[in-house]
GUMARKOL-990798 format. One line per 4 residues: number of its first residue (from 1); their letters; for each residue z, x, y of C-alpha. Coordinates in nm, 2 decimals, padded with zeros to 4 digits. Example, Ala and Ser with C-alpha at 12.3 -4.5 7.8 and 13.67 -1.06 7.14 Angstrom:
residues 2
1) as) 00.78,01.23,-00.45  00.71,01.37,-00.11
//
This chain:
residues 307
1) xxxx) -08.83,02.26,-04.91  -08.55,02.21,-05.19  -08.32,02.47,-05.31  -08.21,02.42,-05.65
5) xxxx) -07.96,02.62,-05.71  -07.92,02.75,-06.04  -07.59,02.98,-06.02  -07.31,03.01,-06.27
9) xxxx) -07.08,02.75,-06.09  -07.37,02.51,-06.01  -07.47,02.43,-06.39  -07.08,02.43,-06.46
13) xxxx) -07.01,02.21,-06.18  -07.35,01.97,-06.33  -07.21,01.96,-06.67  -06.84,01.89,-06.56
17) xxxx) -06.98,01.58,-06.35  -07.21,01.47,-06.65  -06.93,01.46,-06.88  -06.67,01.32,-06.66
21) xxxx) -06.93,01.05,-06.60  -06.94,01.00,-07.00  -06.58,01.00,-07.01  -06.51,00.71,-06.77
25) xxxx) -06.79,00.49,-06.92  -06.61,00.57,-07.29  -06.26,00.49,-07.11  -06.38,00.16,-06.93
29) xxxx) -06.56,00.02,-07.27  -06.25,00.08,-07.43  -06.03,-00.08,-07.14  -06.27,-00.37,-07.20
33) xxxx) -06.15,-00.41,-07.56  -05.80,-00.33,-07.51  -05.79,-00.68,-07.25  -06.08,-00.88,-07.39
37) xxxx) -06.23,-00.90,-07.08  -06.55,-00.72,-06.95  -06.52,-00.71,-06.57  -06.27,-00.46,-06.39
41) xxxx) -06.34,-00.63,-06.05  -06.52,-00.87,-05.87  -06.80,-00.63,-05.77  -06.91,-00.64,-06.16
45) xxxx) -07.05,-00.99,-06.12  -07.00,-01.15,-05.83  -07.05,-01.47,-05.93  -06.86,-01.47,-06.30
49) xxxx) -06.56,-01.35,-06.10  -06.61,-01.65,-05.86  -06.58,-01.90,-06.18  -06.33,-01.78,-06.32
53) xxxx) -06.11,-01.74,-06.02  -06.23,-02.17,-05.99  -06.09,-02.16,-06.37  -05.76,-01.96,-06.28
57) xxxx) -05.68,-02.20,-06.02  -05.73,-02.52,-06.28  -05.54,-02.35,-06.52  -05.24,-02.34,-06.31
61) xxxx) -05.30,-02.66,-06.11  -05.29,-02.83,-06.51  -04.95,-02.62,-06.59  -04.81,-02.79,-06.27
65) xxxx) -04.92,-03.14,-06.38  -04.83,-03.05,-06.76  -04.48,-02.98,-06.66  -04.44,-03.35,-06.48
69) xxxx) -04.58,-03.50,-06.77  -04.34,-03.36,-07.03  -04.08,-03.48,-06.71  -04.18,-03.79,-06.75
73) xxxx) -04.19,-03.80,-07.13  -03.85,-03.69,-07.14  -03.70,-04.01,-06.94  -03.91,-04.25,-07.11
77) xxxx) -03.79,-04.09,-07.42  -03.44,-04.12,-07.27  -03.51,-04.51,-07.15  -03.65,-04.59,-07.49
81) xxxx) -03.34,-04.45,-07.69  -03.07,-04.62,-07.45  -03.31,-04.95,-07.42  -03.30,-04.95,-07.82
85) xxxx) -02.88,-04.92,-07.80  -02.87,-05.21,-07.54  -03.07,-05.47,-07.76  -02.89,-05.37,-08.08
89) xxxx) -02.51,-05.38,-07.85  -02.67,-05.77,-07.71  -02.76,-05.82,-08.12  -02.38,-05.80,-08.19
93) xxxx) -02.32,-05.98,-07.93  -02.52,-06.24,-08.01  -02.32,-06.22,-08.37  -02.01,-06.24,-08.21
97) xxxx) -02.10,-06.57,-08.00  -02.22,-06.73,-08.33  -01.89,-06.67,-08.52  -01.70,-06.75,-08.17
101) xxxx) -01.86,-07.07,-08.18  -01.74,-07.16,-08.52  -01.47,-07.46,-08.43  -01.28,-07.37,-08.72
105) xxxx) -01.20,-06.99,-08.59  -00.83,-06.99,-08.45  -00.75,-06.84,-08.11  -00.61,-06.51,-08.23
109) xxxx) -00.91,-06.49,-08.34  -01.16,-06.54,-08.10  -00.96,-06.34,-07.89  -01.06,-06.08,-08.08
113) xxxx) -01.35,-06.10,-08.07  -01.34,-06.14,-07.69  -01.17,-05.81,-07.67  -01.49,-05.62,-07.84
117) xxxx) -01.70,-05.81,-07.62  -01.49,-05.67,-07.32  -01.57,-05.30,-07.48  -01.92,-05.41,-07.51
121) xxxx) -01.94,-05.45,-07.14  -01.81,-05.10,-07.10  -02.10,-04.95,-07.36  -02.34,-05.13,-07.18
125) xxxx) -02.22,-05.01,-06.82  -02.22,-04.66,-06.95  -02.57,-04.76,-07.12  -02.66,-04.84,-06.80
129) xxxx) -02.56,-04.53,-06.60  -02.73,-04.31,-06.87  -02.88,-04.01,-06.67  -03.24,-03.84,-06.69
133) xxxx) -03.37,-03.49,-06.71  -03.29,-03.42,-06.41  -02.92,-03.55,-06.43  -03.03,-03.87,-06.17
137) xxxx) -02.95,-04.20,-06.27  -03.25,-04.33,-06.54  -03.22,-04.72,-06.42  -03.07,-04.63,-06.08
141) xxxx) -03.45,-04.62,-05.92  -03.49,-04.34,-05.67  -03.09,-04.35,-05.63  -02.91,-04.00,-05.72
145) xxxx) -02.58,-04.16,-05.80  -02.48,-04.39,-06.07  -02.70,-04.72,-06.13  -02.37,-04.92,-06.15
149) xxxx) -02.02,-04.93,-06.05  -01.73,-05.13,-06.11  -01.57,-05.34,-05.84  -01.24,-05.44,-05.84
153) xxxx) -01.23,-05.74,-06.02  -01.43,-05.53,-06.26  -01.77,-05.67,-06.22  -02.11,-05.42,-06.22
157) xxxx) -02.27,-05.39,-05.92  -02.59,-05.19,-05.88  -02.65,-04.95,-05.64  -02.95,-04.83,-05.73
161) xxxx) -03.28,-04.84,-05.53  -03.55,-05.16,-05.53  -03.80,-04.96,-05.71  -03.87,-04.70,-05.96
165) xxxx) -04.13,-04.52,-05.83  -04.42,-04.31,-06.02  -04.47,-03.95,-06.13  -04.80,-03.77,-06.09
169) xxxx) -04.95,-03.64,-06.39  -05.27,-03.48,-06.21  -05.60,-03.56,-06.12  -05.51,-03.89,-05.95
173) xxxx) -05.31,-04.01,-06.23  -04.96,-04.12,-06.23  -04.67,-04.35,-06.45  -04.41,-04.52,-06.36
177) xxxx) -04.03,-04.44,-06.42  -03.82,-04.59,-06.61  -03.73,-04.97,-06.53  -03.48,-05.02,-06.24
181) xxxx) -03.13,-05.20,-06.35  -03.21,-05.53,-06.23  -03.56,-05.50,-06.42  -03.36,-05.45,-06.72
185) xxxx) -03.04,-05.65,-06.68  -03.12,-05.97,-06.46  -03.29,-06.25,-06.63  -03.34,-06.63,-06.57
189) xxxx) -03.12,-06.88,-06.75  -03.24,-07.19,-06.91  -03.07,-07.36,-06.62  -03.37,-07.16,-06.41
193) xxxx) -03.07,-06.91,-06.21  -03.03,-06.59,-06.25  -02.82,-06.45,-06.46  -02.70,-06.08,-06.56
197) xxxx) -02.63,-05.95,-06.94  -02.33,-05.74,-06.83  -02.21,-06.07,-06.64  -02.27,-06.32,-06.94
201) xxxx) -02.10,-06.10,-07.17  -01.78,-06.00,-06.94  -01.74,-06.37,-06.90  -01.77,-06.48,-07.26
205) xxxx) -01.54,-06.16,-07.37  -01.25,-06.28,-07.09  -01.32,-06.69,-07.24  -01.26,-06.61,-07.55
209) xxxx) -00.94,-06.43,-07.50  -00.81,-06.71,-07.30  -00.99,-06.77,-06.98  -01.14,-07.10,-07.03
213) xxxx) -01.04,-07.43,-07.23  -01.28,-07.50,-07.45  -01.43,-07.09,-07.58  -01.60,-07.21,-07.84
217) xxxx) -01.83,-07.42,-07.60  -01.81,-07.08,-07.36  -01.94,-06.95,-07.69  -02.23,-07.16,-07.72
221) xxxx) -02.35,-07.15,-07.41  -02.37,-06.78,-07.36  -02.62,-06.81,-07.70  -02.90,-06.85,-07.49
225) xxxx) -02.83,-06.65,-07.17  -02.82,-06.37,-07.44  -03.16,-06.49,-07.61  -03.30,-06.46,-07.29
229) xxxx) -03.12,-06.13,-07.21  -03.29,-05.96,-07.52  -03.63,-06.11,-07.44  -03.60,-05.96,-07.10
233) xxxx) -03.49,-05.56,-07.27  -03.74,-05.63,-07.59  -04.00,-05.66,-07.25  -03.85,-05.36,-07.09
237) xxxx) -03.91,-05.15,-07.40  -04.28,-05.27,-07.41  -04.29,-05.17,-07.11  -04.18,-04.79,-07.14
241) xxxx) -04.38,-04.74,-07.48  -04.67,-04.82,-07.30  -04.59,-04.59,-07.04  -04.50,-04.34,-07.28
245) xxxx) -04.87,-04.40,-07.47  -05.04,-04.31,-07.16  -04.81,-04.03,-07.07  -04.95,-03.85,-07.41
249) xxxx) -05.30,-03.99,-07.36  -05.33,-03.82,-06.98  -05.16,-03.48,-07.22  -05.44,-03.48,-07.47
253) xxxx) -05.68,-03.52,-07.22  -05.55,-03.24,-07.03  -05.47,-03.02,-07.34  -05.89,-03.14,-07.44
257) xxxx) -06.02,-02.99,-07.09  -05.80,-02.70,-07.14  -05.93,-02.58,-07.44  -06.30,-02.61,-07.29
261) xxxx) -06.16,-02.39,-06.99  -06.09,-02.13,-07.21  -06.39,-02.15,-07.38  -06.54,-02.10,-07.04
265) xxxx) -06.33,-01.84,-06.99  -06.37,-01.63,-07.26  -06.76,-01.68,-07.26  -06.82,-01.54,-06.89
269) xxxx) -06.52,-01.30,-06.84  -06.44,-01.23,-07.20  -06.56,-00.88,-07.38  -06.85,-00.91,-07.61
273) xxxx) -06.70,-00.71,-07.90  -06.99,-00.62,-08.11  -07.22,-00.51,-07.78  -06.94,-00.33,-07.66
277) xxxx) -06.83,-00.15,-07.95  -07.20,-00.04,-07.97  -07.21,00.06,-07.67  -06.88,00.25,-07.69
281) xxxx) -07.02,00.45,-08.01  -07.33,00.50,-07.77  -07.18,00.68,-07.50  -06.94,00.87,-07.75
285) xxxx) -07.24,00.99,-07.91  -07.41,01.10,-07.62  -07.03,01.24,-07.49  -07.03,01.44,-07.84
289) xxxx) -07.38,01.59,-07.76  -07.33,01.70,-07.43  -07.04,01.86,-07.48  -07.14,02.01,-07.80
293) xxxx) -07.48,02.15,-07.59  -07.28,02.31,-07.25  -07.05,02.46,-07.50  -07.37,02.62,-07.63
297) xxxx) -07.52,02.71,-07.33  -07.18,02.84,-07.19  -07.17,03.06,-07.45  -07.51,03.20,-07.40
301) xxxx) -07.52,03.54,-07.17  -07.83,03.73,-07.01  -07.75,04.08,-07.17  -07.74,03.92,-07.50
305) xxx) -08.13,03.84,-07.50  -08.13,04.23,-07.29  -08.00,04.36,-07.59
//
């Protein structure tokens, strides 16, 4: 048979429990408030805590790809700018070659103007060289040096790598760096060779000050080598705003899903603040009254009611 026990230390040892029990159910509502999220561990709901780890994991899967996408927007931001100073530096030049080709201008002058087309080729080289967020080469390909150097004769020379390359941006999804030199740089003449801007105007800058008999012809001719020159940057710029269109397409996609993630989140782990803070008055209710009654009861002795 079963011996309830009904001693002193028993029904003290029952109503310590009972209230303790209260206590920890008041303490984990509000712990559920305080973080905003209703379970302590998995064991709560197996399955919610399943999801959301599924959820955790996308969440920082899309912070990686997030960071290679504001990478890449960087450089393409970086290409863009120095693409924009390279087709306003072969815009001047293309000034310069008009006035150059003037038969009236004396030599002094054109040899002036062949000396800022000599510093031209030394903005464009360092144009050229301009470096990305990570301090590599921008048009230098998968190269960690400069895109260009200088030989001795003065000449560019790139010693960049064949190809760009791409950058992931998650979920399959990738875009392409910024355009190699040669992308940028090389072009084909109207005589159907290839030509270089950096070439075309280093040449015209050293016939105007002198190098060739006839600079104003030298003048001329470089007209259209830089025509096609600009046509070749204009495309290069096409190029990286496109790239930098889908860069921020694949972002708001990504920033889209995110947003429904943490809907998802917050509806399966998150705390239900009007059901909890019911519940919380509940059990504080219940707390008050228990420990309102053993204080009662405590008080109570047999040889009171004897008396």
């Amino acid at each position: 048979m079963t011996i309830v026990s009904t001693s002193t230390s028993a029904f003290y040892q029952r109503n310590a429990a009972d209230i303790g029990s209260l206590r920890a159910q008041a303490e984990a509502l509000q712990s559920q408030l305080g973080r905003g999220e209703r379970l302590t561990r998995s064991s709560d709901d197996p399955v919610a805590a399943s999801r959301l780890r599924t959820l955790a994991r996308a969440a920082t899967l899309s912070g990686i790809d997030l960071a290679n996408a504001n990478r890449a927007a960087a450089d393409l931001t970086l290409a863009d700018d120095a693409l924009s100073g390279i087709a306003s530096t072969i815009a001047r030049a293309q000034e310069l070659a008009t006035q150059a080709a003037n038969s009236s201008l004396n030599a002094q002058q054109r040899s002036a103007i062949g000396a800022e087309l000599s510093q031209m080729h030394d903005s464009l080289v360092a144009l050229a060289n301009t470096r990305d967020s990570t301090g590599h080469a921008l048009f230098g390909g998968n190269a960690t040096g400069p895109a260009y150097t200088l030989d001795a004769a003065g000449n560019a020379v790139y010693c960049g790598s064949a190809s760009a390359g791409e950058l992931p941006l998650g979920e399959g999804q990738s875009v392409g760096r910024a355009p190699t030199g040669p992308e940028l740089f090389s072009f084909t003449g109207a005589n159907g060779a290839q030509s270089d801007l950096m070439q075309v105007i280093k040449d015209l800058g050293a016939a105007l000050q002198g190098g060739v008999a006839d600079p104003a012809a030298a003048a001329r001719d470089a007209l259209g080598a830089l025509g096609s020159a600009l046509d070749t940057v204009t495309t290069g710029q096409t190029l990286v705003g496109a790239r930098l269109a889908w860069v921020d397409l694949t972002t708001t996609r990504r920033e889209n899903l995110g947003e429904l993630r943490a809907a998802e989140q917050s509806e399966i782990g998150g705390t239900d603040i009007a059901e909890t803070v019911a519940r919380m008055q509940q059990v504080m209710l219940v707390l008050e009254a228990s420990q309102a009654g053993f204080a009662k009861l405590s008080s109570l002795s047999l040889f009171d009611t004897l008396r």
